[in-house]
C-alpha positions as CSV (number, residue, x, y, z in Angstrom):
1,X,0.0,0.0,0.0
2,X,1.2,3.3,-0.8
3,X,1.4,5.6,2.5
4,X,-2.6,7.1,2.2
5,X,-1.1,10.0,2.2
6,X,0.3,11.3,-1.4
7,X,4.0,11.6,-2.0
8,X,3.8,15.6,-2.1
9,X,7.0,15.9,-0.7
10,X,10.6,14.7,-0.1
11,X,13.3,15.1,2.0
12,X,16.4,16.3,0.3
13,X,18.2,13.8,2.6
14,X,16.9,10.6,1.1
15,X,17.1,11.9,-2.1
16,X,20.8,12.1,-1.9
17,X,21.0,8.8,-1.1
18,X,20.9,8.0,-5.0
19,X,24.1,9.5,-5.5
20,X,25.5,6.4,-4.0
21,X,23.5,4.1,-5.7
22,X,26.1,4.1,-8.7
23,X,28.1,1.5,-8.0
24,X,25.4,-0.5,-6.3
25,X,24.1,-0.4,-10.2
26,X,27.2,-1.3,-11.6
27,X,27.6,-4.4,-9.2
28,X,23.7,-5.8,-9.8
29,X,24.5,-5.2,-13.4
30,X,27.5,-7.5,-13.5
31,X,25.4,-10.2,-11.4
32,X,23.0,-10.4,-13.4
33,X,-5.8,5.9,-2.4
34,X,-6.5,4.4,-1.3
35,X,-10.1,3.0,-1.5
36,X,-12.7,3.4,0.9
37,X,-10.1,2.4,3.9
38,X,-12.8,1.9,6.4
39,X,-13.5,-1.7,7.0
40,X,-15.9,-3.4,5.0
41,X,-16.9,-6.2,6.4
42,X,-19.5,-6.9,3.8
43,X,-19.6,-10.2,1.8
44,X,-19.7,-10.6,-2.4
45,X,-23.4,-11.8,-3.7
46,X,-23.0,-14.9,-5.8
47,X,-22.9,-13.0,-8.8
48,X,-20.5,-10.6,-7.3
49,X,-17.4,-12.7,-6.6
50,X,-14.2,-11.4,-4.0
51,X,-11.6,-11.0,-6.7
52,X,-13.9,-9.1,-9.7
53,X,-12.8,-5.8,-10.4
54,X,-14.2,-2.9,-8.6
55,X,-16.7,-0.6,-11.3
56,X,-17.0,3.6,-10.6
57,X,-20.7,3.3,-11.5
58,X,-21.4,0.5,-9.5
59,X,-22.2,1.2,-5.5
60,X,-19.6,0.8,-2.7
61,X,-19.2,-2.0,-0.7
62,X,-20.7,-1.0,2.5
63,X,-19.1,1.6,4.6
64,X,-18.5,0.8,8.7
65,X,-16.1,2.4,11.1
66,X,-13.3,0.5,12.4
67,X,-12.6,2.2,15.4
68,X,-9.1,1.1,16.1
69,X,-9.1,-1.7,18.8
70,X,-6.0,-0.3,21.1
71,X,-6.3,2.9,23.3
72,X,-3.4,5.1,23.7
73,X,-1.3,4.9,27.0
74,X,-2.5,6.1,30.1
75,X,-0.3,8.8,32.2
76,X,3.4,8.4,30.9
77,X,3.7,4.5,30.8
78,X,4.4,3.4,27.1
79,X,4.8,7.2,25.9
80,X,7.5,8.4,23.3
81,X,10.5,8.8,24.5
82,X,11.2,12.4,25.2
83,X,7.9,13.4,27.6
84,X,8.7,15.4,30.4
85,X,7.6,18.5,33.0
86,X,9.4,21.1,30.8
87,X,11.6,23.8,32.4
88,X,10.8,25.9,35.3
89,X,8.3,28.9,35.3
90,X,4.7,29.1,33.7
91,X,2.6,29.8,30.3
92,X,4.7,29.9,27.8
93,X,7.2,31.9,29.0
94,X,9.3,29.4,30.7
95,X,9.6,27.7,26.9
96,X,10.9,31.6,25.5
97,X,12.5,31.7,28.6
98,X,14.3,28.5,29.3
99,X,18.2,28.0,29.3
100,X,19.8,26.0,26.3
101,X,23.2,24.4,26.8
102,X,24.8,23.6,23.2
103,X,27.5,21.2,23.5
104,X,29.9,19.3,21.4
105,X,27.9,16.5,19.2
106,X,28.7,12.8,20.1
107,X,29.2,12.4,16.7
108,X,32.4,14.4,17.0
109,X,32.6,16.0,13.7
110,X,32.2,19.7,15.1
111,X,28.7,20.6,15.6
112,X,27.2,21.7,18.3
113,X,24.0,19.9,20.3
114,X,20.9,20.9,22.2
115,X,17.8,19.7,23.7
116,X,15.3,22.2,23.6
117,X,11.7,21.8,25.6
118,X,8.2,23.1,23.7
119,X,4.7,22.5,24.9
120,X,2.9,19.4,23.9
121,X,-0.3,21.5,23.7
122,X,0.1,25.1,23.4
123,X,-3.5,25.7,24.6
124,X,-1.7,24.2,27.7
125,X,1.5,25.6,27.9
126,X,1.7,24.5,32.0
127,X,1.6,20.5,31.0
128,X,3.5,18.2,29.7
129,X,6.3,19.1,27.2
130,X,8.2,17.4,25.0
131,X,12.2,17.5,23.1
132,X,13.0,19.0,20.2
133,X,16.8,17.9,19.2
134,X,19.0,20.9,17.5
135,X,22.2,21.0,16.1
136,X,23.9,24.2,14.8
137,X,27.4,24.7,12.8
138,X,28.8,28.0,13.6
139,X,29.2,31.1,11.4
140,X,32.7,30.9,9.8
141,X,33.1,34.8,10.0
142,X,31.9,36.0,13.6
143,X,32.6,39.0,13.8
144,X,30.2,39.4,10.7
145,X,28.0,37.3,12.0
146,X,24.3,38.1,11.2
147,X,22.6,35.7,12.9
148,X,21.3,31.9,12.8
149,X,19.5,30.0,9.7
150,X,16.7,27.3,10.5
151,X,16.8,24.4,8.1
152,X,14.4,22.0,6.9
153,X,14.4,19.5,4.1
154,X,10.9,18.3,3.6
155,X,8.6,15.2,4.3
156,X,6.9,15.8,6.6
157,X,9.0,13.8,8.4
158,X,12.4,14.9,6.7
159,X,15.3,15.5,9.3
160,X,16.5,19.0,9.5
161,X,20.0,17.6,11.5
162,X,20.3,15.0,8.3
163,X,19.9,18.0,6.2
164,X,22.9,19.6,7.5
165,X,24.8,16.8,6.3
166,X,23.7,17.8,2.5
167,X,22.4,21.2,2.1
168,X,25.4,23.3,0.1
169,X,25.2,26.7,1.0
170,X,27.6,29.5,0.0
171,X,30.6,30.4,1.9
172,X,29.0,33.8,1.5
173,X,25.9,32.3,3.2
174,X,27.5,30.2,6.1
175,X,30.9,32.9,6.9
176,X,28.0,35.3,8.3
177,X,25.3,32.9,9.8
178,X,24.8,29.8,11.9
179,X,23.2,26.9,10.4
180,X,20.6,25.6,12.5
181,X,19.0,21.9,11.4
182,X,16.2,20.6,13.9
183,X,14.2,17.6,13.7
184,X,10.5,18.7,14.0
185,X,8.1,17.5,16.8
186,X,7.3,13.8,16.2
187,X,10.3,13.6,14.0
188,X,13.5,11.0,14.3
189,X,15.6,12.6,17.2
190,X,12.8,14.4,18.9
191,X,9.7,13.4,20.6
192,X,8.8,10.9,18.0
193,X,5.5,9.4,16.2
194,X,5.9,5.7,16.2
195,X,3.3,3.5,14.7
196,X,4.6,0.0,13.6
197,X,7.2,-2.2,13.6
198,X,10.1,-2.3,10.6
199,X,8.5,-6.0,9.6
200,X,4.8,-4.1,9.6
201,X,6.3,-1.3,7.6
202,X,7.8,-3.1,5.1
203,X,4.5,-4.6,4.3
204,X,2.9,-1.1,4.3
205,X,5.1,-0.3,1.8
206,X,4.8,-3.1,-0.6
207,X,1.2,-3.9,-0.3
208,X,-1.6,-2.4,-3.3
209,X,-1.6,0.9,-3.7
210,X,-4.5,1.0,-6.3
211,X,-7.2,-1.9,-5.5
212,X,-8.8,-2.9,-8.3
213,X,-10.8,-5.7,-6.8
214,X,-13.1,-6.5,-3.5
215,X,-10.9,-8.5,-2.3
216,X,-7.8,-6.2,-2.4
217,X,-9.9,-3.3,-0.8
218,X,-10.8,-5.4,1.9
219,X,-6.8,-5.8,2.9
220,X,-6.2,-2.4,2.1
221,X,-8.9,-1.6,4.6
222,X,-7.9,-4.0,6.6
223,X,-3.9,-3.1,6.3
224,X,-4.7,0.9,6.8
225,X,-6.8,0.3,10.0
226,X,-4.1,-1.5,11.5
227,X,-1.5,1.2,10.7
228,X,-3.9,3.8,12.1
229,X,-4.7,1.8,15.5
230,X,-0.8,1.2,16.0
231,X,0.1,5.3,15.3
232,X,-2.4,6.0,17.9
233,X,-1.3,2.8,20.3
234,X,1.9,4.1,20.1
235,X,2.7,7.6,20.2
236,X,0.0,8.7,22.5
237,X,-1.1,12.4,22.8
238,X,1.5,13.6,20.8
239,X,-0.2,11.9,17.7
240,X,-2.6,15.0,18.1
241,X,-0.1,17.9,18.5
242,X,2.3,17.0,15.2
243,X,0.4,19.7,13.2
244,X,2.4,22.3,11.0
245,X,1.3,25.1,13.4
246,X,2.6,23.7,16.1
247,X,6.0,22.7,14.6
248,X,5.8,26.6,13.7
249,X,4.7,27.7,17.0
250,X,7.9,26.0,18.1
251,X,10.3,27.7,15.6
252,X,9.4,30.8,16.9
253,X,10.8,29.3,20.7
254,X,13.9,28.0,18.7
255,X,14.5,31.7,17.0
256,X,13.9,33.2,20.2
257,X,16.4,31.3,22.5
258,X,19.6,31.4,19.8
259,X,19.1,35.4,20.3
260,X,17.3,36.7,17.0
261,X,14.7,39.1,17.1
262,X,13.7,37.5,13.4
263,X,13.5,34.5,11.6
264,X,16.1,33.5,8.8
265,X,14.6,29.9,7.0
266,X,15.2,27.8,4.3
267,X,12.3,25.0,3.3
268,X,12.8,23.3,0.5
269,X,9.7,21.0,-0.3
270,X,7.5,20.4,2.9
271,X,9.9,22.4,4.7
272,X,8.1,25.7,2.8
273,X,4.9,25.1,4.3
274,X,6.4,25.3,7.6
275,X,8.1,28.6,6.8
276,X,4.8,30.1,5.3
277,X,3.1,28.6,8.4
278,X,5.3,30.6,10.4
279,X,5.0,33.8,8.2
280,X,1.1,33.7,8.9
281,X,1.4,33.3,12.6
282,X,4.1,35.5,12.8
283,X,4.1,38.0,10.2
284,X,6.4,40.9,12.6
285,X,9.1,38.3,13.0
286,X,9.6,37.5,9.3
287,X,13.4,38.1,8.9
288,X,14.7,36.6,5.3
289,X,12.6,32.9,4.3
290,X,13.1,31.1,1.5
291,X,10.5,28.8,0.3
292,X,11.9,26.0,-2.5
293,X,10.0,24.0,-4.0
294,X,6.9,25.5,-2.3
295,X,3.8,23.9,-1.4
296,X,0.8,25.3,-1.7
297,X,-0.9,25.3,2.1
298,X,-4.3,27.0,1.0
299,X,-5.0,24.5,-1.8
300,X,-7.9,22.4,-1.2
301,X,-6.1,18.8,-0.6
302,X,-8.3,17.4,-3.8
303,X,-6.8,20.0,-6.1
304,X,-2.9,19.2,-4.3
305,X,-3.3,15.4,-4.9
306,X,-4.6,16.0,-8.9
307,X,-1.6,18.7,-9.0
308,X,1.4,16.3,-7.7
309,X,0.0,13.3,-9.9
310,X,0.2,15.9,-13.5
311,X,3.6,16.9,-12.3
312,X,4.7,13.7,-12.2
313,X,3.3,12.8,-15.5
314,X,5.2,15.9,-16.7
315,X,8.3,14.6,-15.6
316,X,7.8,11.1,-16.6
317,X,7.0,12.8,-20.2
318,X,10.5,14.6,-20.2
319,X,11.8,11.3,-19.1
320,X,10.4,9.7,-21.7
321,X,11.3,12.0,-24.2
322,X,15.1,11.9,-22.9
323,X,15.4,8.0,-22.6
324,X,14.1,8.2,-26.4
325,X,16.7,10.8,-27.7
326,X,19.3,8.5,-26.0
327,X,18.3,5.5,-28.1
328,X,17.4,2.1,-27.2
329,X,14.4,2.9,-24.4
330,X,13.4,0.3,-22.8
331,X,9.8,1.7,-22.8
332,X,9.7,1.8,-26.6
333,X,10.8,4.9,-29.2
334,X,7.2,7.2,-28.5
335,X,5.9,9.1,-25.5
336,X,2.6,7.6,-25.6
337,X,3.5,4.0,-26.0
338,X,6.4,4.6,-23.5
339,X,3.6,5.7,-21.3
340,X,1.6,2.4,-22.4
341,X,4.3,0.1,-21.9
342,X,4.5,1.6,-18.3
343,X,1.1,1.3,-17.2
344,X,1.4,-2.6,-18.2
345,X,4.3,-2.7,-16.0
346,X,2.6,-2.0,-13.0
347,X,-0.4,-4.4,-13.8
348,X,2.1,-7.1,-14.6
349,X,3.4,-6.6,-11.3
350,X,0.0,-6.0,-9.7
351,X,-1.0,-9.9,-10.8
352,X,2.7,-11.2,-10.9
353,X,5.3,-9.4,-8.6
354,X,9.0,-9.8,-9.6
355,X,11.8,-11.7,-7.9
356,X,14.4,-10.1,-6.5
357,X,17.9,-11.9,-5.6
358,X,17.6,-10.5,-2.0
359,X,14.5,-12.9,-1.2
360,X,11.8,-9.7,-1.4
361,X,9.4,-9.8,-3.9
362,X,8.9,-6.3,-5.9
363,X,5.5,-5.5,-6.3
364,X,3.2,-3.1,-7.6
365,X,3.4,-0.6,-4.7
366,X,7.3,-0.9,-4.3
367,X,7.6,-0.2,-8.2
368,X,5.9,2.8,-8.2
369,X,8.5,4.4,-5.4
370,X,11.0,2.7,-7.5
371,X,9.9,4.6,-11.2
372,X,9.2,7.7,-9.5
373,X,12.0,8.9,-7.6
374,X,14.6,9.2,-10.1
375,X,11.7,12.0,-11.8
376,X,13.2,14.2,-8.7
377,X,16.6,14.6,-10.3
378,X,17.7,14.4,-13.8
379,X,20.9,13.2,-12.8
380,X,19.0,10.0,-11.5
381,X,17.3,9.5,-15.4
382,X,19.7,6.6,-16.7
383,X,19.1,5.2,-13.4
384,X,15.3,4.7,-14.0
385,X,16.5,3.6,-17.9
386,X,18.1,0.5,-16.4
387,X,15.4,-0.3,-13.5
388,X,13.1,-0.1,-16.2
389,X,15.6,-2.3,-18.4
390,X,15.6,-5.0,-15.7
391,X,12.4,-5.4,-14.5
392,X,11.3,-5.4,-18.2
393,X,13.5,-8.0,-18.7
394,X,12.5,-10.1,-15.4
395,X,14.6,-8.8,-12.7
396,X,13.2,-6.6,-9.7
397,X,16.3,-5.7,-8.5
398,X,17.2,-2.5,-9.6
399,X,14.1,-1.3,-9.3
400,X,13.5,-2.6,-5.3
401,X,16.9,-0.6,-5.0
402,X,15.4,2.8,-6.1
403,X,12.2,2.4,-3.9
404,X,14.2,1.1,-0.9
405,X,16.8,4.9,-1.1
406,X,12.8,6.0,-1.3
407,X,11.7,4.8,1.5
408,X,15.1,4.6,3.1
409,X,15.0,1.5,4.2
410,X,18.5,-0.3,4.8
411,X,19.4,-3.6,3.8
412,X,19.5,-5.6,7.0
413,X,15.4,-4.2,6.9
414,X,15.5,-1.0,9.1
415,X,14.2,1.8,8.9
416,X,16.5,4.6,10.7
417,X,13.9,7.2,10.8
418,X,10.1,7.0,11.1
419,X,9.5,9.7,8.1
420,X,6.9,7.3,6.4
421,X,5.3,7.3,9.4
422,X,5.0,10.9,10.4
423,X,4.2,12.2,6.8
424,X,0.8,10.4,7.8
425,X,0.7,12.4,10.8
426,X,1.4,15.8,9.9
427,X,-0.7,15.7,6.6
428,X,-3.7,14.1,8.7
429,X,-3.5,17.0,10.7
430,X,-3.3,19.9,8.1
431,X,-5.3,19.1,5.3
432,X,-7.4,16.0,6.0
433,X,-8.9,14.3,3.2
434,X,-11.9,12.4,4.1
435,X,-13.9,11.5,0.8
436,X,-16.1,8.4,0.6
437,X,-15.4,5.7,-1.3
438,X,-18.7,6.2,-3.3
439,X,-17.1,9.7,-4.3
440,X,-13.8,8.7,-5.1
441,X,-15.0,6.5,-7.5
442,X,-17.1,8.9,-9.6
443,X,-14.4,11.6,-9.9
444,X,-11.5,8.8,-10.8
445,X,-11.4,10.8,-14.4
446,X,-10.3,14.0,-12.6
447,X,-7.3,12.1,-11.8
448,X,-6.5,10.1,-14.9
449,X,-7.3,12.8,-17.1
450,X,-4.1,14.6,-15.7
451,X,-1.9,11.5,-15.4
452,X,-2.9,8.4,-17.2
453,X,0.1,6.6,-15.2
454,X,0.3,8.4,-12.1
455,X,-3.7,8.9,-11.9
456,X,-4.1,5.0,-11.6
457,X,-2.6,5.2,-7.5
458,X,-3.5,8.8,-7.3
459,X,-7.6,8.3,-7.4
460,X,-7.4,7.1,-4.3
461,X,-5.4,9.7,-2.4
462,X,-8.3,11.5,-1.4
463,X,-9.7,9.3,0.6
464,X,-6.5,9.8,3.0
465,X,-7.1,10.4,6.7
466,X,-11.1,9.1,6.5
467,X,-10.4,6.9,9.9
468,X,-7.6,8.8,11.1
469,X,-8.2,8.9,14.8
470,X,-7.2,12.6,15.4
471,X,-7.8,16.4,14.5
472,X,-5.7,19.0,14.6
473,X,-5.7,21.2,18.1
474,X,-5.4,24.6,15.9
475,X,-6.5,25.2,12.4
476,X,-4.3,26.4,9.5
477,X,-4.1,30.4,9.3
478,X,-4.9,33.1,6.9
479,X,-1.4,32.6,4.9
480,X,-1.5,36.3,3.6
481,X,0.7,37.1,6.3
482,X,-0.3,40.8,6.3
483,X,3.2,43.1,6.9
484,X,6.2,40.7,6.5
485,X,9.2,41.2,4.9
486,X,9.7,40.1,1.5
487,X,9.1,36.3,1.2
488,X,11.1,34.6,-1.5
489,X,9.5,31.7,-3.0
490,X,11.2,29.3,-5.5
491,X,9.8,27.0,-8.0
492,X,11.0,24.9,-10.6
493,X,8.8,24.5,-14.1
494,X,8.9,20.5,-14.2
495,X,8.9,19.8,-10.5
496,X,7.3,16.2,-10.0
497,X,6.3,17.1,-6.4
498,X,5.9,20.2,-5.7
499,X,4.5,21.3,-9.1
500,X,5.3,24.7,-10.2
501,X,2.0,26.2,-9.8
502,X,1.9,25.8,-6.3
503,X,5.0,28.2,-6.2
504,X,3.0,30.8,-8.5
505,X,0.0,30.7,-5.9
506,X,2.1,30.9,-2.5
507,X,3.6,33.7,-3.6
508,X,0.4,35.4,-4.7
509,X,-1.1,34.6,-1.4
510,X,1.5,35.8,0.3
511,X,1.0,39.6,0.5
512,X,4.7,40.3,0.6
513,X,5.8,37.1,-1.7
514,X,8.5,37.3,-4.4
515,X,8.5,34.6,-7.1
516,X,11.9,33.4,-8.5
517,X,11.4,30.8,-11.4
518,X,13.8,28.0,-12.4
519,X,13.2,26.4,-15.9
520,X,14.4,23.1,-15.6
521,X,13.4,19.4,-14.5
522,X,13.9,18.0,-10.5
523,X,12.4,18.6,-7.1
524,X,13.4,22.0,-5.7
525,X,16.2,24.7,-7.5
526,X,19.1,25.9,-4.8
527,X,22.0,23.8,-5.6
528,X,20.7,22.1,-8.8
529,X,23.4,23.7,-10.8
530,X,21.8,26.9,-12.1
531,X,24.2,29.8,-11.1
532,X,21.3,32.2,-11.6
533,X,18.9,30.4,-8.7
534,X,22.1,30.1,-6.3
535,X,23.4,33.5,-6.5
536,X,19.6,35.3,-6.2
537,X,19.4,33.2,-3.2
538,X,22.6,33.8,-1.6
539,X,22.4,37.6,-2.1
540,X,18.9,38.0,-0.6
541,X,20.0,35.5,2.6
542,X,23.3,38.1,2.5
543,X,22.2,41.1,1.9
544,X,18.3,41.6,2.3
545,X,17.6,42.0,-1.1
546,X,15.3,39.7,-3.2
547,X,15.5,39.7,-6.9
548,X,13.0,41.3,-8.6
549,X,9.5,39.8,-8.4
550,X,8.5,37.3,-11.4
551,X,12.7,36.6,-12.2
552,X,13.0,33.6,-14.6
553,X,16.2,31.7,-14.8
């Protein structure tokens, strides 16, 4: 099953993990929706058998509540780890007001370390808290020094400590501030969601993630209800408080306690929403954001979903037409029948999933991780030519590869951070989508109509966060964020993810938003090798000073 939750986002972090997926290539080579997820528990007629195909004109299978059958943990017993009192003092003040001791990280390679405390509930800023892990690399140039810079890659659920590890910004940029990665509330390091086991994820992963008959709706159901009764099992009340306001609500604590009277952020993907989050709620402390690769946060969740699935299918089509160019595609020498040859791919798989030579079968729902995240990078396009290439030719291996640097999952089966599992979370929070199965059937077309390939797993998106347990404690804001600073918002023309529109429309909301455009293919534009994206952003972290509204690079 596909995460119920669409793929709007990605962590720059996992990306990167292709890079060193090169020789792992080179060594196989020489070897050789969601449907209605509530539970239906009601049985085929005799002329309606478990394994026909599911029709959009026919009616729904019957539609119950499967309230999940565990309770979250009373008092502290069984709570994440990272629950706690909180500092000394009351409201919120003794969060603003706490002291932070930075220290050197155990990993020893020169950062420094903090714990910081932030309200579970900020309607309740007197009970319990929770842990927010920081780490900060200093400004080369102090006596220039300007300040501190948050970081955050994307996800939800994307590390903003990982992110340290991989973001590339100018000398320029890090001589004059210090770079501040954090992991969010909920998120690896910190306070964390935690909702099944690495055995019960890897079947999350792999299971349908476009059910086509009764039967295969009834173990989606079946497979989604579980998911949802362990998240709320296991995590507690903080399943409830991992909403993008709160994460943003705690930023302002973080910019606070390093000594800033305003904000300096960078968001690429996700992380933009969090940054415009912030500019809403806190429009006076706006120092210099930049949004990359922006989400949209006021687009109804419907219109996201169709809007990711037609980016991708824009940058399979560029694909497509580069594989061609290069000669010998193993999807055939046309866009459309490349696109054909695709689509019968993943029903291959659907009825007959691949071997692989480490024991895993890949199927349907593995394959699609695997075809679309080499779309986020062109670098990564001759990567999806021979994953294609093999599992055309019989052999899942290449392909199981891709989806696992996806997914992140390591080859002895673990998964070192629970991103999968907080994206569910955070998006269940913000912008629940609820629609009935009955519904999602009869608007199907709005989907495929926009990506014939994509449109196929994307149908069922919208049906999302129907049973999740939880709403959000606060609801989004009014994202004009009257009397900030210039915003800068970045998007990319062929962006799979976060499709380029989005940027357009976040930086109209925005009343003080400034749109820089990069014409090119890949998920977000600061360090994808276009001088003219790098050095706009670099001056305007520098110096203050956007480029001019509507610049095209």
């Amino acid at each position: 099953m596909i995460p119920v939750v669409s793929v709007r986002s990605k962590p720059a972090r996992r990306l990167s993990r292709l890079s060193g997926l090169l020789v792992a290539l080179v060594m196989l080579a020489g070897c050789g929706g969601a449907s209605e997820l509530v539970a239906d528990n009601a049985e085929p007629t005799a002329s309606e058998s478990s394994d026909s195909p599911t029709d959009p004109t026919s009616p729904p299978p019957a539609e119950t509540d499967p309230s999940p059958t565990e309770s979250p943990p009373d008092g502290n017993d069984g709570l994440p780890e990272g629950f706690g009192d909180g500092p000394e003092g009351a409201g919120l003040d003794r969060f603003y007001d706490q002291d932070v001791t930075w220290t050197d990280c155990e990993d020893g390679e020169g950062g420094e370390c903090a714990d910081i405390w932030v309200p579970l509930d900020y309607a309740d800023p007197d009970g319990q808290a929770i842990t927010l892990k920081a780490e900060r690399e200093l400004a080369g140039d102090e006596s220039n020094r300007l300040g501190s810079i948050f970081i955050n890659p994307g996800g939800p659920g994307g590390s903003g400590i990982d992110f340290l590890d991989f973001i590339a910004f100018d000398s320029t940029v890090t001589d004059v501030y210090d770079v501040v990665g954090f992991d969010p509330r909920g998120v690896a390091t910190s306070t964390p969601v935690d909702c099944v086991s690495d055995e019960e994820l890897d079947a999350y992963v792999a299971s349908e993630p476009s059910p086509d008959t009764r039967e295969e709706v009834r173990e989606f159901q079946a497979d989604w209800a579980e998911f949802t009764a362990g998240c709320e099992a296991n995590s507690g009340p903080l399943l409830e408080h991992v909403s993008t306001v709160e994460v943003a609500r705690d930023l302002d604590i973080m910019r606070a306690l390093v000594g800033d009277e305003q904000l300096t952020y960078f968001g690429a993907s996700y992380g933009t929403f969090i940054g415009a989050t912030y500019a809403a709620l806190f429009p006076d402390k706006v120092g210099r954001l930049v949004l990359d690769g922006a989400v949209n946060p006021s687009a109804e969740p419907r219109e996201g979903s169709i809007n990711q699935a037609a980016g991708f299918e824009k940058a399979l089509t560029a694909y497509l037409e580069y594989c061609i160019a290069e000669g010998d595609c193993p999807l055939g020498d046309d866009v459309d029948g490349g696109r054909q040859r695709l689509m019968q791919l993943f029903v291959d798989l659907d009825n007959d999933p691949l071997p692989t030579s480490s024991g895993r079968e890949l199927t349907e729902g593995l394959a699609f991780y695997g075809v679309i995240v080499p779309l986020y990078d062109r670098d990564n396009w001759d990567y999806e030519t021979k994953a294609l290439q093999d599992a055309l030719d019989g052999n899942g291996d290449t392909l199981l590869l891709l989806a696992d640097a996806y997914t992140d999952r390591q080859s002895d089966g673990s998964y070192p951070d629970n991103s999968l599992e907080v994206q569910s979370a955070v998006n269940c929070l913000d912008r629940p989508e609820d629609e009935s199965l009955r519904e999602i059937q009869r608007r199907a077309d709005e989907f495929l109509d926009q990506s014939p390939v994509f449109g196929v797993t994307a149908q069922w998106w919208p049906y999302a966060c129907s049973n999740w347990p939880v709403e959000a404690a606060e609801p989004l804001p009014d994202y004009t964020a009257k009397g900030a600073a210039p915003i800068l918002v970045v998007g990319t023309t062929r962006d799979p993810a976060t499709p380029y529109e989005a940027a357009v429309n976040l930086a109209e909301t925005l009343e003080s938003g400034v749109l820089l455009t990069r014409d090119g293919d890949g998920h977000t534009a600061y360090g994808a090798g276009n001088d003219c994206i790098d050095d706009a952003i670099d001056t305007y972290l520098v110096e203050g000073t956007p480029p001019d509204d509507g610049t095209q690079c």
